[in-house]
N, C-alpha and C positions, 0 to 999 in steps of 0.2 A: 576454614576458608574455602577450602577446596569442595566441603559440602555444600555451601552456598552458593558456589560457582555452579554447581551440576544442579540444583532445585532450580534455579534463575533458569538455566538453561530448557531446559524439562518444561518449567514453565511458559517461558517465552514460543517453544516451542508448540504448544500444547497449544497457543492463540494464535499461533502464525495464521494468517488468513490464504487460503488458497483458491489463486484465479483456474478458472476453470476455461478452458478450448477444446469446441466442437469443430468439426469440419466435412461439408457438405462436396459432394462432385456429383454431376451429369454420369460418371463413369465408376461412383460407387455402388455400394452395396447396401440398404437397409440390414442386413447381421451382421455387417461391420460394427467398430468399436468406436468408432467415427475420432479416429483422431489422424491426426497428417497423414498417414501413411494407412487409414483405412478407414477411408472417411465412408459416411453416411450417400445412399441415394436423394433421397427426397426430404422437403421441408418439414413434412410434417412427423417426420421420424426423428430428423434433429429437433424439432421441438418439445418431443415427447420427452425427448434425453435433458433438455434443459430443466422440462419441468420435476422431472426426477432430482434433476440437483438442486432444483429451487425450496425442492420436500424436502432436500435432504442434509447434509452438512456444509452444502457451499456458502461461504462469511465473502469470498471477494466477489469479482466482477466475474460476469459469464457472457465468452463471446463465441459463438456461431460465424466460421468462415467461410462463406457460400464463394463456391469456384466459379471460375468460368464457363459459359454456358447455359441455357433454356430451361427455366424448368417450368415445367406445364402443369397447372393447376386444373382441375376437373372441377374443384371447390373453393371459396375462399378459406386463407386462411386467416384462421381466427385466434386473434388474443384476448386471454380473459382475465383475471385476477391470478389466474393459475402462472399466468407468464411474466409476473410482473417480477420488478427488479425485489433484492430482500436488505434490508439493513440499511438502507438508501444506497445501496451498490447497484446499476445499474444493467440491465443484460441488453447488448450489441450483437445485431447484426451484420455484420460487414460483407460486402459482396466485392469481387475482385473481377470484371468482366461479366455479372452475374444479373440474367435476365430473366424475371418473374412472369409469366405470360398466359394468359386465357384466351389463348386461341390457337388455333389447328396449322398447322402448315401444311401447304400445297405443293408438290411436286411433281407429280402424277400429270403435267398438263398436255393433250391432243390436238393439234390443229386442225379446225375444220373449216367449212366453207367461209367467206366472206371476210376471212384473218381472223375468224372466233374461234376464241381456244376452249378447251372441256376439259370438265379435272373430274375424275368419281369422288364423292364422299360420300360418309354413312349417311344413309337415307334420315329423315327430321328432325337434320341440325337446321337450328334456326339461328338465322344473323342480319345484321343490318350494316356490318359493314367488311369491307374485301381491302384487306393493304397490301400495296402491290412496292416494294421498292422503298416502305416508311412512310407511304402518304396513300391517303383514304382515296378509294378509287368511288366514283360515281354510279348510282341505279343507271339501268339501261333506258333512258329517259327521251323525250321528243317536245320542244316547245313545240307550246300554240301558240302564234301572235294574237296579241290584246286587238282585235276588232273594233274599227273605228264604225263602222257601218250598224251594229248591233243596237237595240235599242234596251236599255237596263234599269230592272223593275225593283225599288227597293224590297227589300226582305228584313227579317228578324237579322239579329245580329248572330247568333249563335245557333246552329242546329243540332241535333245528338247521329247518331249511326244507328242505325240499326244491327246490322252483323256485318262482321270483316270476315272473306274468307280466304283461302291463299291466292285468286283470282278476280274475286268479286267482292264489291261494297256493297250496301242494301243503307241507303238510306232511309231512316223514315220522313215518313211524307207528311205533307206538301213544303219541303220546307230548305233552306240554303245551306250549306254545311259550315263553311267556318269563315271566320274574322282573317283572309288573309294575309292582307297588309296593315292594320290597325286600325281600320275606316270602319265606320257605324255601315255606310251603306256605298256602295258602288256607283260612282260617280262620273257623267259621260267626261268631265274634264281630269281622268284620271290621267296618270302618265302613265307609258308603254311598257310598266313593266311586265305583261306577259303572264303564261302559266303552262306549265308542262305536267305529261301524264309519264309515270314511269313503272319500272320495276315488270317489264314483260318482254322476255325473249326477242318478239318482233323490234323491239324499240332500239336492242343492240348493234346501231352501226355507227357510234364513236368512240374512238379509242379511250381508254382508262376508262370507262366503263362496264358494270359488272350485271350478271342475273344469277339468283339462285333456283333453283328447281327442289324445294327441299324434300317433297313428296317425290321425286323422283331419284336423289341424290346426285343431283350434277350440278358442278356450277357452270358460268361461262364467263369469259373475259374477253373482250380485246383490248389489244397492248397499244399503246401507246408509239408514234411513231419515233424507233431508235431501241422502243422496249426489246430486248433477248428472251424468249419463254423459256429458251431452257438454259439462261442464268439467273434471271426475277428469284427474289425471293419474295413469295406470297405465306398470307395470314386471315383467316376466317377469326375474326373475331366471336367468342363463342358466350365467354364468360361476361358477366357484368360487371362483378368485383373482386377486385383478386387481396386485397386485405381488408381485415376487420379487427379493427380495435375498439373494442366498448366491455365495460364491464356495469355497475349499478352505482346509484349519487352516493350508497354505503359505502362503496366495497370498488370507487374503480381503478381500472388498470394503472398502472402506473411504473416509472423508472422504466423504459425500451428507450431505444434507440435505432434508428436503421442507416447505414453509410453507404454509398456508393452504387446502392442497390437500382436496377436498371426495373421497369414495369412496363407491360405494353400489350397490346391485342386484345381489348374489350370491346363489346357491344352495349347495347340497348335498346331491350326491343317492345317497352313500352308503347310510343310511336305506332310500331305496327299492328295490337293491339286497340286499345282504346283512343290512338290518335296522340297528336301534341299540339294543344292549343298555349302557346305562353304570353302571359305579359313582359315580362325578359327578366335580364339575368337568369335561366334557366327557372319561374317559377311558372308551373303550372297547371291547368286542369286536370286531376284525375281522377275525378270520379264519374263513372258513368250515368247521369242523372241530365237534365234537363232545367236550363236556367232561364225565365224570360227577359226580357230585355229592362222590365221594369225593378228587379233585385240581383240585377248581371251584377252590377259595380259591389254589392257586400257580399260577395263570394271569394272576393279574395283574400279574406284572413285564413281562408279553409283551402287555399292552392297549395299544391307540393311543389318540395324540390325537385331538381335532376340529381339523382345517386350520381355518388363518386364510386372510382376506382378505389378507393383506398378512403376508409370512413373510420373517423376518429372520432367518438363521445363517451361520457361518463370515463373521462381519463383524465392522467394527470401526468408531467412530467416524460410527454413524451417527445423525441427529434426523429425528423430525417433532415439526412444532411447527402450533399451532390446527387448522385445518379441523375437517371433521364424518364422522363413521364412522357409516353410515346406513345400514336394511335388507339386511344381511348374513345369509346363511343359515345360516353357522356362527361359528366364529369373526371374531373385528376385525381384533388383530395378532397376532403368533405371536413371541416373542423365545426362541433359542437352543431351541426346541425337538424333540424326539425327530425323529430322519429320517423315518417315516411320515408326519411331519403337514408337512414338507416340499418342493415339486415337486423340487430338483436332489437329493433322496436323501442330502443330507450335513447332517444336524442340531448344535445346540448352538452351540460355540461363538461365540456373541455377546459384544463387549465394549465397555462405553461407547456404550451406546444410551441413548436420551432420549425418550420419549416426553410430551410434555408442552403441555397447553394445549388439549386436544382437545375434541369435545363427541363425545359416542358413544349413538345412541337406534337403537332397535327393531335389535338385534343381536340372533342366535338365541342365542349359545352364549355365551362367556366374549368379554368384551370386549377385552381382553388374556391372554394368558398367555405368563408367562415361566418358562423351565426343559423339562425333559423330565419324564417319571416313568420310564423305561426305566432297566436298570442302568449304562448311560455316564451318565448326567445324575447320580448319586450317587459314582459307582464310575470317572471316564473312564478307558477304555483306552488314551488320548491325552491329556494334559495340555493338547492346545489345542480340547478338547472342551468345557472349563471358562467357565460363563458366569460373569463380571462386568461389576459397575459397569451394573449396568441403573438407572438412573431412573424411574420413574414419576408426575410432577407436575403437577400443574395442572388437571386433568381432569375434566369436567363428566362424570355418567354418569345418566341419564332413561330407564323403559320399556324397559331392558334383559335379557337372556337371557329373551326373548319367547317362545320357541318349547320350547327343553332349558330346564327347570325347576331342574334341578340343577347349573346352571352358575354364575358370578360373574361380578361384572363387573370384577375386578382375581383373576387364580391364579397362583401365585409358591411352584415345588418346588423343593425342596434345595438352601436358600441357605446358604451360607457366613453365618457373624457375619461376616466380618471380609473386606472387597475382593468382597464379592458385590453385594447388592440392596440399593438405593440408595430409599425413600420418603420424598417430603415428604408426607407425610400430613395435615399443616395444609390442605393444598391439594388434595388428591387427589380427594375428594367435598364438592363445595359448592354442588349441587343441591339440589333436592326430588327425590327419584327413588324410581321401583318397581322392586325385582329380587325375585325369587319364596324365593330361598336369603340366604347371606349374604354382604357389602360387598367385603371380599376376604381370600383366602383366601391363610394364608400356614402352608407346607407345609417339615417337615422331611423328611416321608416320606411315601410316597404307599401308602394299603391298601386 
């Protein structure tokens, strides 16, 4: 009897499943052993450790407890097959105060003439956006009123650039540059809405307004009136994406989870680059090439998205649940969307994603968007290009698509009735909230 009591025991023991806890601090150590009492520095060090337990003997759940505190990404990070959950046990990230951030902080600021402040940064960071306080501060910009006396000559709808420089535009000639307000052609019975010239030194004299000097490494600001410069907390948005998850339609990611986790201080500097011409919802022109007005309208099966912060494809079973999605320069999250808007180049297929509980403020572009608009996202050439069972619940949304006016704060293309997009809509917006366009936008077909 007593033999079989000790084999059982041995046994049972021998399958015990053992959870596994990491834990991350602002004020650890990478040679630490990362556990409570001597946790890890940085993300990507706890992640290496996961994926060590993921190679190795761990049978239960693996949770990573990210502390309170900033941590600054130089890179996104990346989930791949390596970090996926094992045995359908799932691996958690949990953040307790814990803020994911792609952008620089500013403290260093000088007062100088006119109430314009100076901060030094490293000389050829390039950014598009300066958050002063949690909300996106404005290029140093100047209207020109809309001219009623002007007399205006129609043109082509569309014209390309020639070169962008940190100063100077070159268009090529002879010709109109862009589709401003949606109108084929400029019309004298337009309404007054105006146009401004920005992003140059001279133009800085309104408050919350910002200029970079990036060839020079200085910024400037001025504050806002009531603003403190030496309590502001400032943010140079540097990064474009500060997570990625994708792995292949074989092989992808799967079982993560992320809790309470805080993300914030993106750019994109597309825009400044090749321009943003959109038809909305965030899709748009990018390719440098030249359209005439007579094959404009079949060009846009071949428009890209706005990248997100945080891009999910070629995945399965993955959550974020509360945290805050905060001054982001384009997009929030990106669910199964086109491979341009992408970093691993392989789009769509997401399955049984969850995004729910979140609060999402001062995001430039669409706060989510799920689907593609490209012809896989309608048409896959792959059957496991096909997004389902996306989620979307719970979700506070405030002061969003701040910057792209024709964004939303929930885009959702070519769903299936039936095993596709999943809304609890009772839940979805139960703020007070400003967005410029409409609540969300849901899409059988993108034109």
């Amino acid at each position: 009897m007593h033999s079989k009591l000790l084999l059982f025991c041995v046994t049972f023991c021998a399958y015990t499943a053992h959870a596994v806890d990491l834990y991350v601090s602002p004020s650890g150590s990478d040679s630490n052993a990362g556990t409570a009492a001597a946790p890890f520095k940085t993300l990507t060090k706890a992640q290496q450790a996961v994926r060590n337990q993921i190679a190795g003997t761990a049978s239960e759940g693996i949770t990573v407890h990210v502390g309170a505190g900033t941590y600054t990404l130089s890179a996104p990070l990346k989930f791949t097959s390596e970090d996926s959950g094992k045995n359908g046990v799932t691996v958690k990230w949990v953040g307790t105060g814990a803020t994911i951030s792609g952008g620089l902080k500013i403290t260093n600021w000088v007062a100088g003439s006119n109430g314009v402040y100076s901060a030094d940064i490293p000389m050829g960071l390039k950014s598009r956006n300066l958050y002063v306080n949690g909300k996106a501060s404005n290029y140093a910009r100047k209207k020109i009123a809309n001219r009623k006396d002007f007399t205006y000559t129609s043109t082509d709808r569309y014209a390309p650039i020639k070169s962008v420089g940190n100063k100077q535009l070159i268009m090529k000639q002879n010709t109109w540059y862009n589709q401003i307000w949606g109108y084929d052609t400029v019309d004298k019975n337009n309404a007054d809405f105006g146009v401004w010239v920005q992003n140059a030194l001279a133009l800085l004299t309104e408050g919350g307004q910002f200029y970079l000097d990036s060839a020079a490494g200085k910024i400037y600001y001025k504050p806002l009136s009531g603003e403190n410069m030496a309590s502001v907390y400032t943010y140079l948005g540097l990064s474009e994406t500060l997570i990625v998850i994708g792995g292949t339609y074989a092989d992808p990611v799967h079982d993560i989870s992320f809790q309470d986790l805080n993300f914030a201080h993106t750019t994109w500097l597309q825009p400044a680059n090749i321009g943003y011409i959109d038809q909305q919802t965030g899709g748009n022109i990018c390719e440098d090439k030249t359209y005439d007005s007579s094959n404009f309208e079949s060009t846009r099966p071949n428009w890209c998205q706005m990248p997100s912060a945080i891009q999910i494809s070629a995945a399965k079973n993955i959550v974020f649940s509360g945290g805050n999605y905060a001054m982001m320069g384009a997009g929030g999250i990106g669910i199964g969307n086109d491979a341009n808007a992408h970093i691993t180049g392989t789009g769509l297929g997401a399955n049984n994603i969850a995004i729910k509980d979140g609060y999402f403020t001062q995001v430039m572009g669409n706060s989510i968007t799920a689907g593609g608009i490209r012809a896989d996202a309608h048409h896959p050439s792959d059957a496991r290009m096909t997004n389902s069972q996306i989620e979307i619940s719970g979700n506070i949304f405030y002061n969003v698509s701040s910057l792209f006016s024709s964004t939303v704060p929930i885009l959702a293309t070519y769903e299936r009735l039936r095993n596709a997009l999943v809304f609890s809509l009772r839940s979805v917006l139960v703020a007070k909230y400003q967005t410029p366009q409409t609540k969300v936008s849901r899409r059988t077909g993108y034109c």
